[in-house]
C-alpha positions, 0 to 999 in steps of 0.5 A, spaced: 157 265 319 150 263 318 148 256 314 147 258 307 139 255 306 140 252 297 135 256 293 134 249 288 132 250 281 125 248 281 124 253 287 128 259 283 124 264 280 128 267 276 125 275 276 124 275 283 131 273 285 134 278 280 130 283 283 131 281 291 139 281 289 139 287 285 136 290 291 140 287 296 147 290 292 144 297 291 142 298 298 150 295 300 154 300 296 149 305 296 151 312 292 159 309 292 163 304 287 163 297 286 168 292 282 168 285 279 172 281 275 169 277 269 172 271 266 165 269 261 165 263 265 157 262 266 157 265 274 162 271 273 157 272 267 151 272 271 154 276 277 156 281 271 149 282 268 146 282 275 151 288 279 150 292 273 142 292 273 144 294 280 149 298 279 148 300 272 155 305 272 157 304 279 160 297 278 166 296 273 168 291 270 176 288 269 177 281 265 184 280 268 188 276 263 192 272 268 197 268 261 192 262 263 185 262 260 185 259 253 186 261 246 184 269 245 180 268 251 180 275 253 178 279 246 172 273 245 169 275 251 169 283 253 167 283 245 161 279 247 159 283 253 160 289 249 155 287 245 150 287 251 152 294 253 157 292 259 164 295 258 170 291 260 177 293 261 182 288 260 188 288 265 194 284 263 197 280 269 201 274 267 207 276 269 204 277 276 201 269 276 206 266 273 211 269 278 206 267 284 206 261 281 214 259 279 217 253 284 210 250 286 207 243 285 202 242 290 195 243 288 193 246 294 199 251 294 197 253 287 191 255 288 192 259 294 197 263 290 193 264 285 188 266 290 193 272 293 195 273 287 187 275 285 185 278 292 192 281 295 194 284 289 190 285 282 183 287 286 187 291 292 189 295 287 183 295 283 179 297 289 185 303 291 185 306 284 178 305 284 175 308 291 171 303 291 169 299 298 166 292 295 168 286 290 162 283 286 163 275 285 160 269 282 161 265 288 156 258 288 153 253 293 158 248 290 164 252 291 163 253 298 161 246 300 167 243 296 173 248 300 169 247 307 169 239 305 176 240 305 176 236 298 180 242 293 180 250 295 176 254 291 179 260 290 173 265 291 171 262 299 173 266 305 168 268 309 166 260 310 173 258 311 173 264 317 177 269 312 174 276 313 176 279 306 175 286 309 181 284 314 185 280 310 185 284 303 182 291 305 175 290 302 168 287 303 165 281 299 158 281 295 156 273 293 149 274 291 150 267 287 151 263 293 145 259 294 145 257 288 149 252 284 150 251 276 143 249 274 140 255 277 145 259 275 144 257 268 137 259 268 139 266 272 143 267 265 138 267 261 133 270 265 139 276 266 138 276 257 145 272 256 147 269 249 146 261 249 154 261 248 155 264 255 148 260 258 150 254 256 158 255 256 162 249 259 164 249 266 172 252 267 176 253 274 178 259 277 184 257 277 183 256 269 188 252 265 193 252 271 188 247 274 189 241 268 197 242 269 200 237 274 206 239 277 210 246 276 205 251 271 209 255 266 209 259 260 211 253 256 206 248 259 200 252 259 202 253 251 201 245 251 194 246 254 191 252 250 193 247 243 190 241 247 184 244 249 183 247 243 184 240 241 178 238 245 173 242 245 172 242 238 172 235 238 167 235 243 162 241 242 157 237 239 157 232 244 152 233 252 157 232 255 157 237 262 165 239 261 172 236 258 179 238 259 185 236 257 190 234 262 197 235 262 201 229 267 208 232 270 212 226 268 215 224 261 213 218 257 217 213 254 215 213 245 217 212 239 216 217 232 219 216 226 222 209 228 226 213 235 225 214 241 222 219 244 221 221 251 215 225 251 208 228 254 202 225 256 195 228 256 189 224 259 182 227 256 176 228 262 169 228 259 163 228 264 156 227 265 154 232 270 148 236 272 150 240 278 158 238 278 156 234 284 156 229 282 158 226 275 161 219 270 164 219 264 162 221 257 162 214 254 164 216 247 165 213 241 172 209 241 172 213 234 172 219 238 177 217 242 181 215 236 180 221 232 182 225 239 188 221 240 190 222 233 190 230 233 193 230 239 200 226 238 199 231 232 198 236 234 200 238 240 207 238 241 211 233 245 205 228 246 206 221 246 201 218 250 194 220 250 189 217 255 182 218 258 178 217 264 174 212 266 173 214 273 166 218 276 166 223 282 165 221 286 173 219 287 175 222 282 173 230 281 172 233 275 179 236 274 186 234 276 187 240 281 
């Protein structure tokens, strides 16, 4: 496959990128249907709006709730981009991903059965039903230098890893978002007419909460997850920080509550300064922060004992834990 060329945001402009890309997709799937998934993350988004300029009612759109998104994830974004025109079907797939999931503790193993789950089965099956011939994604510049690197597998890479998705999964790939990385896709959201809530919306994995899970995912452990990441993201949303999460560790802790021992869970918070998710170094938040932080988290959410934050930049470090 030929070297991506990085279209980089001062070099982007914006109107003649949709323009050249909506045409690209058109003129791909011709008079036939395309799919995509969007989970309201900026990329899915920003190829959401892009595929449907392109395709207007050739593309449909699925939201798959895989039982590891945060709290009423599903119903807050199809109710937005309802309001945008674009309808989105939700299709319930927990059972499946947890199922894929059950029994496994490596990272790398993880996501790729998330990634089997996702291509092999959800979106084979949408693509059959459907008789659409191609697959709509958000895949950016980022993604793919971090899984040909070898330091994590995004879930959405194939080609560059030599995988042909046609081969391997019985359908073609689209990835008009892939010379590009988070800030010019940031920019493109906005040129495309999505809301601030969604232009500026905090970075969150592929692998969604299933990513900030140190060992086996669960239904009992992303439960933990979703009320702490609520915790967070309330704490935190007046902040600049590029991205925070909350991280649930495998090992039990010894504490103490109500003058007992109690071996409980430990949550480490991550709060990042970042431009293009390259690069990044800790927030550095107030200790009345960490301390209020603390304090609603033992409380909280059930179980904790020790809450601990990351001090560590990226470089060594990456952003989530998985």
């Amino acid at each position: 496959m030929a070297e991506l060329t990085e279209i980089r945001i001062q070099d982007l402009d914006t109107q003649e990128f949709i323009k050249m890309k909506s045409e690209e997709i058109s003129a791909l799937v011709g008079s036939g249907l395309a799919i995509n998934a969007l989970s309201g993350g900026v990329d899915s988004s920003a190829v959401t709006m892009l595929g449907h300029k392109a395709l207007g009612s050739r593309l449909r759109t699925y939201f798959i709730n895989n039982g590891i998104m945060r709290k009423d994830e599903p119903q807050q974004i199809v109710s937005i981009f309802e309001r945008l025109g674009v309808k989105v079907e939700i299709i319930d797939a927990q059972d499946k991903f947890f199922k894929a999931l059950k029994g496994i503790t490596d990272p790398e193993e993880k996501r790729e059965a998330i990634a089997q789950t996702f291509y092999k089965d959800i979106f084979a099956k949408l693509i059959k039903e459907s008789k659409a011939k191609y697959l709509l994604q958000g895949t950016i510049l980022t993604d793919v230098d971090e899984t040909v690197a070898g330091i994590k597998r995004q879930h959405n890479v194939f080609e560059q890893l030599g995988i042909d998705p046609q081969e391997a999964f019985g359908y073609k790939i689209i990835e008009p978002l892939v010379q590009l990385r988070k800030d010019g896709v940031r920019k493109l959201a906005e040129a495309l007419g999505l809301p601030k809530s969604i232009f500026k919306r905090m970075p969150f994995p592929g692998p969604a909460l299933a990513a900030r899970i140190i060992g086996e995912v669960t239904p009992e452990k992303i439960g933990v997850v979703r009320i702490a990441t609520s915790v967070i993201e309330e704490e935190l949303k007046d902040t600049d920080a590029f991205q925070y999460m909350a991280i649930l560790h495998q090992d039990r802790v010894t504490g103490m509550r109500d003058g007992k021992r109690d071996f409980g869970l430990q949550i480490e918070i991550r709060c990042w300064d970042s431009v293009d998710a390259r690069h990044a170094k800790p927030t550095r938040l107030s200790f009345d922060k960490l301390d209020s932080l603390s304090n609603r988290m033992v409380i909280e959410v059930p179980g904790v004992v020790s809450v601990t934050y990351n001090i560590t930049s990226k470089p060594p470090s990456t952003m989530e834990a998985i």
